[in-house]
HTML snippet that shows the backbone in 3Dmol.js (N, CA, C, O; Angstrom):
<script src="https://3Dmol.org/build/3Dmol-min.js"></script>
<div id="view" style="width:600px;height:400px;position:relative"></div>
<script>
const pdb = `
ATOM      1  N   UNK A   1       0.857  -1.175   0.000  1.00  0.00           N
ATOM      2  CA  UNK A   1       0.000   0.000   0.000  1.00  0.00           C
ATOM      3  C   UNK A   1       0.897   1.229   0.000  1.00  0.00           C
ATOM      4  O   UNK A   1       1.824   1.205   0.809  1.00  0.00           O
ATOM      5  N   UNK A   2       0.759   2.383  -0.839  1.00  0.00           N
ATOM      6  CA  UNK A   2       1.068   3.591  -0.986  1.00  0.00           C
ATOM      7  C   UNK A   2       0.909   4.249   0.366  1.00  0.00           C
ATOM      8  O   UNK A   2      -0.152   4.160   0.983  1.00  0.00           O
ATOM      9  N   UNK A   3       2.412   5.195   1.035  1.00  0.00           N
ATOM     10  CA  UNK A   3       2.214   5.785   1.939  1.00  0.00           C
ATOM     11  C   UNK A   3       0.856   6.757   2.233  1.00  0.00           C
ATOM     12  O   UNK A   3       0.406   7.132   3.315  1.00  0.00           O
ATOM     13  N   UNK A   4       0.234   7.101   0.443  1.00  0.00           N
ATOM     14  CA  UNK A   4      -0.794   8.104   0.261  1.00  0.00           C
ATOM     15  C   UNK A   4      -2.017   7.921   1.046  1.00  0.00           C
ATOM     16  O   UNK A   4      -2.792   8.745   1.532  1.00  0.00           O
ATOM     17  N   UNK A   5      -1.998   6.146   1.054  1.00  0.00           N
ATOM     18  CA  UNK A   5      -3.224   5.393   2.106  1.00  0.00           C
ATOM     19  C   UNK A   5      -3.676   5.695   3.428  1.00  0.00           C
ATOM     20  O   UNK A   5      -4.711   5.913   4.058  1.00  0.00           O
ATOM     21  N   UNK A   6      -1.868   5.572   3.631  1.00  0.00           N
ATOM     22  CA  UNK A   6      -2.325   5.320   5.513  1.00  0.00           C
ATOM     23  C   UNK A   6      -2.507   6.412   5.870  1.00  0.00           C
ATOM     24  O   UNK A   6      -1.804   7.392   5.622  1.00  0.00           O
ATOM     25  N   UNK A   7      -3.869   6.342   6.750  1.00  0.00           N
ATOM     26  CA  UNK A   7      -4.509   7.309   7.158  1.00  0.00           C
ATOM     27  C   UNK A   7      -6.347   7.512   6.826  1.00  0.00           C
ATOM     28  O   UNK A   7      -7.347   7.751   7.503  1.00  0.00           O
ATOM     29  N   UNK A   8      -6.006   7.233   5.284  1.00  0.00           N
ATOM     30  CA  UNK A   8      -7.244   7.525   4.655  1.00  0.00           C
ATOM     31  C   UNK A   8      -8.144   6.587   4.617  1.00  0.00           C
ATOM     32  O   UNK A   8      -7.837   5.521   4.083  1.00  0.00           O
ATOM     33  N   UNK A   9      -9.653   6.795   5.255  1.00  0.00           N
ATOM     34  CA  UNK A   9     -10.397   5.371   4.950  1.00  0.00           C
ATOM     35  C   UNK A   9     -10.596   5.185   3.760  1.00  0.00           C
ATOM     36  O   UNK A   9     -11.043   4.072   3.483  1.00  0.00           O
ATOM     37  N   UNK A  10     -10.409   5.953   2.854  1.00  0.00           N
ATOM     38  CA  UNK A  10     -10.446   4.634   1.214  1.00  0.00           C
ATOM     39  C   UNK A  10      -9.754   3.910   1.167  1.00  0.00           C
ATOM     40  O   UNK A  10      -9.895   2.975   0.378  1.00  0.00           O
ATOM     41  N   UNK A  11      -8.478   4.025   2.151  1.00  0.00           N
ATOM     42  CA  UNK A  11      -7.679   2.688   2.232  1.00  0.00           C
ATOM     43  C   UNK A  11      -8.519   1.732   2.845  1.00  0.00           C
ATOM     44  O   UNK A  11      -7.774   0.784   3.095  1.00  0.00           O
ATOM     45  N   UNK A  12      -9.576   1.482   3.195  1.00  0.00           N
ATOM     46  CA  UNK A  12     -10.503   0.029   3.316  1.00  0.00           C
ATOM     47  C   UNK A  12     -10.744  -0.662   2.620  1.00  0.00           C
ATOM     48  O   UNK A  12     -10.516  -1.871   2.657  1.00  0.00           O
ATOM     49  N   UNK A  13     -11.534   0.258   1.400  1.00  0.00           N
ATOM     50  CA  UNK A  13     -11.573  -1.333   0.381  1.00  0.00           C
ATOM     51  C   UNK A  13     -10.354  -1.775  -0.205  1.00  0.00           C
ATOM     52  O   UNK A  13     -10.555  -2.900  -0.662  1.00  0.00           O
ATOM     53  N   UNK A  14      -9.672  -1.561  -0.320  1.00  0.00           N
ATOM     54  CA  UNK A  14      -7.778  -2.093  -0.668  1.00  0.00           C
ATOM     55  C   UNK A  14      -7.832  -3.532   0.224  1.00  0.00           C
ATOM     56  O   UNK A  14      -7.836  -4.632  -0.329  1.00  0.00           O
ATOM     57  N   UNK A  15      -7.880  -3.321   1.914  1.00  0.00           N
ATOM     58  CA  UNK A  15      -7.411  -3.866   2.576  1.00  0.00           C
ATOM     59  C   UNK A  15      -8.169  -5.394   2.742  1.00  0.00           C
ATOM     60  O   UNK A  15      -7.620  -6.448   3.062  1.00  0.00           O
ATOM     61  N   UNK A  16      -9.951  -5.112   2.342  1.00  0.00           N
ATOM     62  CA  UNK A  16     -10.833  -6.067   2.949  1.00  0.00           C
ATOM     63  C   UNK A  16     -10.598  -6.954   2.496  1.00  0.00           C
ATOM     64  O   UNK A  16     -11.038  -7.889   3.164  1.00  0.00           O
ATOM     65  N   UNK A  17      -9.789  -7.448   1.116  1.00  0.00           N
ATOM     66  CA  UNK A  17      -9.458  -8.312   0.509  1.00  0.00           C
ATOM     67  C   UNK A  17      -8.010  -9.049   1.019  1.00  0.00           C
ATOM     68  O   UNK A  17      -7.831 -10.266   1.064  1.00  0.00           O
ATOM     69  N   UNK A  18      -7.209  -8.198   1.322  1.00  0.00           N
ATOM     70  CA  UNK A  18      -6.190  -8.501   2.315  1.00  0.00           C
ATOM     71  C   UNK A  18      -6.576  -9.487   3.751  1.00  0.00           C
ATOM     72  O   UNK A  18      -5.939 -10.512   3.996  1.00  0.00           O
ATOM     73  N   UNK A  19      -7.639  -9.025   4.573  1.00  0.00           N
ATOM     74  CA  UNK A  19      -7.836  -9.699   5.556  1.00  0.00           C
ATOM     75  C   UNK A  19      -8.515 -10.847   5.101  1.00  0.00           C
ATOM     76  O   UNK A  19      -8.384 -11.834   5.825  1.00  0.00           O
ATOM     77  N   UNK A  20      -9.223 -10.980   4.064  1.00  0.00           N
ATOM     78  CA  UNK A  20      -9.592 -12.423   3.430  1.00  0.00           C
ATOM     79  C   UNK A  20      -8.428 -13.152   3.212  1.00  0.00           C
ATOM     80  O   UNK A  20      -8.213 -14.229   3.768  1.00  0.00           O
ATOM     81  N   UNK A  21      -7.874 -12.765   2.644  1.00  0.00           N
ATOM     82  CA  UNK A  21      -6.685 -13.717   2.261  1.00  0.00           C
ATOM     83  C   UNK A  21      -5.626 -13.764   2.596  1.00  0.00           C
ATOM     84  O   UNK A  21      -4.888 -14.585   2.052  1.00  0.00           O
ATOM     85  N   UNK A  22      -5.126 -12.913   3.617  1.00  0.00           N
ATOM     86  CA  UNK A  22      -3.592 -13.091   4.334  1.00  0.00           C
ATOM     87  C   UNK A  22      -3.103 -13.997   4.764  1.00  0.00           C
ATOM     88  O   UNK A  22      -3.826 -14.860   4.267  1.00  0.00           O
ATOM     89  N   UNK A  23      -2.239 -14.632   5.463  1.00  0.00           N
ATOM     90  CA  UNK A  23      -1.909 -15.544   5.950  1.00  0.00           C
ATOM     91  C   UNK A  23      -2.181 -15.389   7.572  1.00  0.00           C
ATOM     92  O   UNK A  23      -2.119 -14.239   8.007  1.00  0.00           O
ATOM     93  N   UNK A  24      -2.421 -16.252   8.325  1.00  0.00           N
ATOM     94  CA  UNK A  24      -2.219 -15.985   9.819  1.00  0.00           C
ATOM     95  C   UNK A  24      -1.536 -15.296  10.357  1.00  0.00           C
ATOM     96  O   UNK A  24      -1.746 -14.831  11.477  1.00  0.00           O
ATOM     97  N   UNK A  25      -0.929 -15.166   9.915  1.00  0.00           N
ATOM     98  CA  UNK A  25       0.568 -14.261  10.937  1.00  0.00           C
ATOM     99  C   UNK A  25       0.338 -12.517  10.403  1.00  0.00           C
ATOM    100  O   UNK A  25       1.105 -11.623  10.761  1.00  0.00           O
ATOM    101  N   UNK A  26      -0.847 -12.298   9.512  1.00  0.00           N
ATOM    102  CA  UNK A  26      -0.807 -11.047   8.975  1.00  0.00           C
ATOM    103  C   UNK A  26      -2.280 -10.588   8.978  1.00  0.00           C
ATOM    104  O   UNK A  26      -2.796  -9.622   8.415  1.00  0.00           O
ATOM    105  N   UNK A  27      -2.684 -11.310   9.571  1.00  0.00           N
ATOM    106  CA  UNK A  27      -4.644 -11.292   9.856  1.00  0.00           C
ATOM    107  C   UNK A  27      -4.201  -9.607  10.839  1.00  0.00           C
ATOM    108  O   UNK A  27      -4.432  -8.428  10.568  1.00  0.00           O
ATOM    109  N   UNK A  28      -3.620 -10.158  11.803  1.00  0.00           N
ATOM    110  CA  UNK A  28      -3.464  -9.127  12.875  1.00  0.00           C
ATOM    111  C   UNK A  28      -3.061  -7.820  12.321  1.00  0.00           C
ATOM    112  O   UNK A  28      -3.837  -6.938  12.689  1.00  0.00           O
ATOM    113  N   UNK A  29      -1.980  -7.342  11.457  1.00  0.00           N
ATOM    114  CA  UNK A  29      -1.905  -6.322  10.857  1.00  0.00           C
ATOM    115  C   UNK A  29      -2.508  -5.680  10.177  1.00  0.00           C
ATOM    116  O   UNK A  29      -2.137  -4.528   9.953  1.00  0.00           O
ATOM    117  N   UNK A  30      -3.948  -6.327   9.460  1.00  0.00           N
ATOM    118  CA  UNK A  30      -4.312  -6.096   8.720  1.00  0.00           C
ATOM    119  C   UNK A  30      -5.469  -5.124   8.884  1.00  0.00           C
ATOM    120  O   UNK A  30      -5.829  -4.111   8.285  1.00  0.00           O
ATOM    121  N   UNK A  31      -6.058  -6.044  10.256  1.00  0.00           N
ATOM    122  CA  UNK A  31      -7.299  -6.032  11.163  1.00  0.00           C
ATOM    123  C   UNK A  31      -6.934  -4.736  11.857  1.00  0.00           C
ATOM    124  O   UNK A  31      -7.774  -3.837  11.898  1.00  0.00           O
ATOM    125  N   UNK A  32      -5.584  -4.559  12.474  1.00  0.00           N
ATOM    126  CA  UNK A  32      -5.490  -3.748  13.040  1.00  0.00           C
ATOM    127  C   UNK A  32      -5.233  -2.134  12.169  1.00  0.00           C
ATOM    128  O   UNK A  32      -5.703  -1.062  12.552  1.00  0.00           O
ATOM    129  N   UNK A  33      -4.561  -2.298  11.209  1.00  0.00           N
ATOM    130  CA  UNK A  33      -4.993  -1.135  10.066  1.00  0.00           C
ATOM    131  C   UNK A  33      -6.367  -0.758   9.787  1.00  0.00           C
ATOM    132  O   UNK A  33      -6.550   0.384   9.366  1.00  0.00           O
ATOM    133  N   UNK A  34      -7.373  -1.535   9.954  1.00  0.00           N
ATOM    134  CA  UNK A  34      -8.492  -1.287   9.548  1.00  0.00           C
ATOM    135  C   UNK A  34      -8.943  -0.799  10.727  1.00  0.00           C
ATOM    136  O   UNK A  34      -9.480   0.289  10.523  1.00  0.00           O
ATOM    137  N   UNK A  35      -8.966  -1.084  11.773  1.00  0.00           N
ATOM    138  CA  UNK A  35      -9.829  -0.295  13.210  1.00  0.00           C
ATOM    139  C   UNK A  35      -8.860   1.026  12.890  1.00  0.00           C
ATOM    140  O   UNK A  35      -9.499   2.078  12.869  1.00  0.00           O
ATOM    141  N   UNK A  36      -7.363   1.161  12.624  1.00  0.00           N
ATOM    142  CA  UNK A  36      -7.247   2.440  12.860  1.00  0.00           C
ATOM    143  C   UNK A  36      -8.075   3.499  11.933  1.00  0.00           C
ATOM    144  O   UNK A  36      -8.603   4.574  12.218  1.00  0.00           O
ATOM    145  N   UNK A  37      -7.985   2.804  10.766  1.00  0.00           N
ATOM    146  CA  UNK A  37      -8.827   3.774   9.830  1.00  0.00           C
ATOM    147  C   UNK A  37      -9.592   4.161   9.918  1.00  0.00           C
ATOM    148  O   UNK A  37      -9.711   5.370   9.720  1.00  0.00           O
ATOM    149  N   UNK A  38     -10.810   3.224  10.345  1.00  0.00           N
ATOM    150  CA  UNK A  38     -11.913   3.594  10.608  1.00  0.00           C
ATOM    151  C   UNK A  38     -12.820   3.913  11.946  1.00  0.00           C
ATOM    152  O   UNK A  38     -13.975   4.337  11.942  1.00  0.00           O
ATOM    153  N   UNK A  39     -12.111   3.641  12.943  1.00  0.00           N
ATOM    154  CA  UNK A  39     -12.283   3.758  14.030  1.00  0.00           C
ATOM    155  C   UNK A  39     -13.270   2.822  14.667  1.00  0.00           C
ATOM    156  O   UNK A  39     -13.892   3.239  15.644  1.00  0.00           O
ATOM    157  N   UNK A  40     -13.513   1.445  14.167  1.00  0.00           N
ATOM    158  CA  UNK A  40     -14.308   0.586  14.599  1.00  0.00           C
ATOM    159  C   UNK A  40     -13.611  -0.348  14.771  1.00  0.00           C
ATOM    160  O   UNK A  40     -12.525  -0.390  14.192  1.00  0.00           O
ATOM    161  N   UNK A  41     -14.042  -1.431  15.660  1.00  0.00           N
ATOM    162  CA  UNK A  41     -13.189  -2.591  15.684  1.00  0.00           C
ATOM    163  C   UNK A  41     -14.733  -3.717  15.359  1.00  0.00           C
ATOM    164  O   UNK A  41     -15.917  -3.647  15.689  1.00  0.00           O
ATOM    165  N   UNK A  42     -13.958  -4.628  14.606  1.00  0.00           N
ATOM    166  CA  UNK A  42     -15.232  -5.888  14.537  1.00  0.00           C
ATOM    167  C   UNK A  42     -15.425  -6.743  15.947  1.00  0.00           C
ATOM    168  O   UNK A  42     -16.483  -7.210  16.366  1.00  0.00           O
ATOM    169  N   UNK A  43     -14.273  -6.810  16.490  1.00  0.00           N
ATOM    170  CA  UNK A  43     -14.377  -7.807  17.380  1.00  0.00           C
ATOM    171  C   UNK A  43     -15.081  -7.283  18.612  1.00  0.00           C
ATOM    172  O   UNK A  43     -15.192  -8.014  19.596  1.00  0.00           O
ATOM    173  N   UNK A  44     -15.605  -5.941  18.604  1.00  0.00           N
ATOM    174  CA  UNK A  44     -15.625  -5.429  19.879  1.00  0.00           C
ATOM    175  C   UNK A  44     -17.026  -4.356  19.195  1.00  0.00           C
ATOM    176  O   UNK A  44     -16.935  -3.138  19.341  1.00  0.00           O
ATOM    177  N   UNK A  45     -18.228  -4.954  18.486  1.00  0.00           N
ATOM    178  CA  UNK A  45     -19.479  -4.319  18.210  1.00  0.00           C
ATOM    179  C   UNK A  45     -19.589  -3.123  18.866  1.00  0.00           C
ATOM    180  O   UNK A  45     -19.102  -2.962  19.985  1.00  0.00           O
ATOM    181  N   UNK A  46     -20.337  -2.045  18.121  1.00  0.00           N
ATOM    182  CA  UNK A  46     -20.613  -0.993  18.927  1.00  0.00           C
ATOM    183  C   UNK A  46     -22.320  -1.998  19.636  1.00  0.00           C
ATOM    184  O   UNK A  46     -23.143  -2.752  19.116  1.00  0.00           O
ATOM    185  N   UNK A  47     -22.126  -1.447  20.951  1.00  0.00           N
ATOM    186  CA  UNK A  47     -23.539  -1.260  21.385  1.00  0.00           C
ATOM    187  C   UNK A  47     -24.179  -2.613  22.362  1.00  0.00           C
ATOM    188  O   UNK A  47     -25.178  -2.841  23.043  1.00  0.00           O
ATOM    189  N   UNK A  48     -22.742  -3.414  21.888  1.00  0.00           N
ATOM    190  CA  UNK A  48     -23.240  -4.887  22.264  1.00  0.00           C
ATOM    191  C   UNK A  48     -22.948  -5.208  23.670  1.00  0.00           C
ATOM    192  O   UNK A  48     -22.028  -4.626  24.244  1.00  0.00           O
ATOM    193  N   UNK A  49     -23.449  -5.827  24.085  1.00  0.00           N
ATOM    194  CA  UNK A  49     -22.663  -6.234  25.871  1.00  0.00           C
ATOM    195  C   UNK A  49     -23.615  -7.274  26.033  1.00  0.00           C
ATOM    196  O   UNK A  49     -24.452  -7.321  25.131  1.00  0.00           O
ATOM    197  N   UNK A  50     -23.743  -8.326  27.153  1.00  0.00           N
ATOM    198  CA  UNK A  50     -23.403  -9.633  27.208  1.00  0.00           C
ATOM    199  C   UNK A  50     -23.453 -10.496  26.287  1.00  0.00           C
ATOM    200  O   UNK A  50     -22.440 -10.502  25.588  1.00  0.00           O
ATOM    201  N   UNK A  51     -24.286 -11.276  25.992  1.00  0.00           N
ATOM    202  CA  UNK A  51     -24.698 -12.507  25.471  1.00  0.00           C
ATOM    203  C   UNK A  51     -24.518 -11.919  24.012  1.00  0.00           C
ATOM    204  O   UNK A  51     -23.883 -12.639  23.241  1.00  0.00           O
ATOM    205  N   UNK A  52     -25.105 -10.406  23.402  1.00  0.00           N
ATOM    206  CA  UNK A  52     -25.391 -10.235  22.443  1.00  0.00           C
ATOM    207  C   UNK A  52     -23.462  -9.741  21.764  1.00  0.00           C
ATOM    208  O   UNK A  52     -23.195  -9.630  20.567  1.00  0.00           O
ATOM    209  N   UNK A  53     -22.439  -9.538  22.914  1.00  0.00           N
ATOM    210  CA  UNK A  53     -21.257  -9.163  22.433  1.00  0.00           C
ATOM    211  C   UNK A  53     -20.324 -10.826  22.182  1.00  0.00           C
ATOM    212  O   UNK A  53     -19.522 -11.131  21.300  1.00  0.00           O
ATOM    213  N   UNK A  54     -20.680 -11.376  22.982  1.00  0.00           N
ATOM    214  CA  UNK A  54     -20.295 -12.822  22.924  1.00  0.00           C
ATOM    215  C   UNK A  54     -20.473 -12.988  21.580  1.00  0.00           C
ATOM    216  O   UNK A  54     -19.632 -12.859  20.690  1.00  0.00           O
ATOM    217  N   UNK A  55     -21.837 -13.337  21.479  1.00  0.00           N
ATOM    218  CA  UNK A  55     -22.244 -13.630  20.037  1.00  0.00           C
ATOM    219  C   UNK A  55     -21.526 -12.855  18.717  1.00  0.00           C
ATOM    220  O   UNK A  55     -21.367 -13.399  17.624  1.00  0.00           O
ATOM    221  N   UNK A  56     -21.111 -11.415  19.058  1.00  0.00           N
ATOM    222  CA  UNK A  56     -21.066 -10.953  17.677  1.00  0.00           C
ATOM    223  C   UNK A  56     -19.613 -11.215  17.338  1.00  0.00           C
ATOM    224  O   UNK A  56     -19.081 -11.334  16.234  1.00  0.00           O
ATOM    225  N   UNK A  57     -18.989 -11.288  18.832  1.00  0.00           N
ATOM    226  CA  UNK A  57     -17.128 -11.579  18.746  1.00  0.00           C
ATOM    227  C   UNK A  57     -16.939 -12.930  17.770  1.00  0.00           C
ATOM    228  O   UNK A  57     -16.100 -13.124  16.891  1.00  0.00           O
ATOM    229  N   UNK A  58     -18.064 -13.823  18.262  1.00  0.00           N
ATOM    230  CA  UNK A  58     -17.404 -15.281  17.744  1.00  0.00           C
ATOM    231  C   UNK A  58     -18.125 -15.173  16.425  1.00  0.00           C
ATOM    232  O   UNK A  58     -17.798 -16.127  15.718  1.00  0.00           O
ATOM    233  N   UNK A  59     -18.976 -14.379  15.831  1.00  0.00           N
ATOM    234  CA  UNK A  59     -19.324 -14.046  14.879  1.00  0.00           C
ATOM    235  C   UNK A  59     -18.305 -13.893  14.006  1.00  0.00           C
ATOM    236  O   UNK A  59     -18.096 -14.531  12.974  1.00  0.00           O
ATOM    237  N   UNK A  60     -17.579 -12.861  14.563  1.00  0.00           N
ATOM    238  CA  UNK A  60     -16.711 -12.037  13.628  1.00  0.00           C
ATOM    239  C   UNK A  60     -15.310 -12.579  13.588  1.00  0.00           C
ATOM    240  O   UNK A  60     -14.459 -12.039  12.881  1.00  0.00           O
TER     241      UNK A  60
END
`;
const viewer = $3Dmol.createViewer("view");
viewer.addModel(pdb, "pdb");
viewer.setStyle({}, {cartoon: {color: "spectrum"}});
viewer.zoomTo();
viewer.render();
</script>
């Protein structure tokens, strides 16, 4: 990725294809570029808490 990216959320759709297909050892970098961008994390739902955050973690 072009330094021009980081930073910018149009660098998302670049990446979503990346976290499909990376290897294990690069899931984490990838994932973690993407919460910075966008300021969401998947693993951690907005809004969710017990049963319904459980669910969306092992979801995701």
């Amino acid at each position: 990725m072009s330094k021009g990216l980081m930073g910018d959320p149009a660098a998302v759709p670049h990446l979503l294809p990346w976290l499909a297909e990376s290897s294990e050892e690069r899931v984490y970098d990838v994932h973690h570029a993407l919460v910075r961008l966008t300021g969401r994390d998947a693993l951690r739902p907005d809004g969710a808490s017990g049963a319904a955050y459980v669910a969306a973690v092992r979801a995701a």
